[in-house]
C-alpha positions in Angstrom: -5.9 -33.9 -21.0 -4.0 -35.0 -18.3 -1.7 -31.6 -18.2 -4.6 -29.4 -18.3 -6.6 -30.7 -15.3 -2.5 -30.7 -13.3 -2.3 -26.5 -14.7 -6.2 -26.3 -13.2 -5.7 -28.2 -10.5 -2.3 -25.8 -9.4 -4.2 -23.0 -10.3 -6.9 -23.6 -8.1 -4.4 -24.2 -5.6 -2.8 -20.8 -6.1 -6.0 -18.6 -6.1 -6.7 -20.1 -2.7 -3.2 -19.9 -0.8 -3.5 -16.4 -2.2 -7.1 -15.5 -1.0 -5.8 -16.8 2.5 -2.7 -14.5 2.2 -4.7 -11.8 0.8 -6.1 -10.3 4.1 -3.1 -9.9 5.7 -1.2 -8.5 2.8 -4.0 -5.6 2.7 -4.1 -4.7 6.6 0.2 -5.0 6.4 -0.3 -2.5 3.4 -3.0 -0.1 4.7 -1.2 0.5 7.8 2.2 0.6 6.5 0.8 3.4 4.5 -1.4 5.5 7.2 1.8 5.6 9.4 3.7 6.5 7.0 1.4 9.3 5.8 1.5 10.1 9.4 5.4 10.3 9.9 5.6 12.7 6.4 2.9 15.2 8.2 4.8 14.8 11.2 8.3 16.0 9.6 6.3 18.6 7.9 5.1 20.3 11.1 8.6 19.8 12.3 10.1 21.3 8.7 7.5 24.6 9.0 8.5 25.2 13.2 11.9 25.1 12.4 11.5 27.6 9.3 13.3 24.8 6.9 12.2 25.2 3.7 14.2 22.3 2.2 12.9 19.6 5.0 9.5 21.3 4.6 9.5 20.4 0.4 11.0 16.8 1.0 8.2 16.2 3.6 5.4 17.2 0.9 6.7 14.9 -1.4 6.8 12.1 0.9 2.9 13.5 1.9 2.3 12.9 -2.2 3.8 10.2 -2.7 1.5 8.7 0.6 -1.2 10.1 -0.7 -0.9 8.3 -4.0 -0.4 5.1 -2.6 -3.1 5.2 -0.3 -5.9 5.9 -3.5 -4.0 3.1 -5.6 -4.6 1.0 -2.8 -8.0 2.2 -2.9 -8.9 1.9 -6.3 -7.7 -1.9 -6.0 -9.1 -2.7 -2.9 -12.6 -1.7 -4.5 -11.7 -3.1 -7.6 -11.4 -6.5 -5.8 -14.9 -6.2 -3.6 
């Protein structure tokens, strides 16, 4: 009886530290990936002025692989409201 209400008890404790963490960890995760959204557009329009197709394909990847994180990050954000 005695364990349980000690694995409740630190449980309680975690979901709390957590939801006091958890504000920060989403704004620090949003922005990281707007800017870096913005920094793969960014090397595109520098790939397509300089006419380098190579540079051009790595910087739409990078724009994919932003874009995906950024509606992951939706999807769990809304999943949490």
């Amino acid at each position: 009886m005695t364990y349980a209400k000690s694995v409740l008890t630190d449980k309680e404790k975690a979901e709390a530290k957590l939801s006091k963490m958890e504000p920060s960890f989403l704004k620090t995760t949003e922005e990281g990936i707007k800017s870096g959204l913005e920094a793969a557009k960014a090397q595109l329009a520098k790939a397509r002025e300089a006419g380098d197709i190579d540079a051009e394909v790595q910087a739409q990847s990078l724009i994919s692989e932003y874009a995906y994180k950024q509606a992951r990050f939706a999807e769990a954000k809304s999943e949490q409201e």
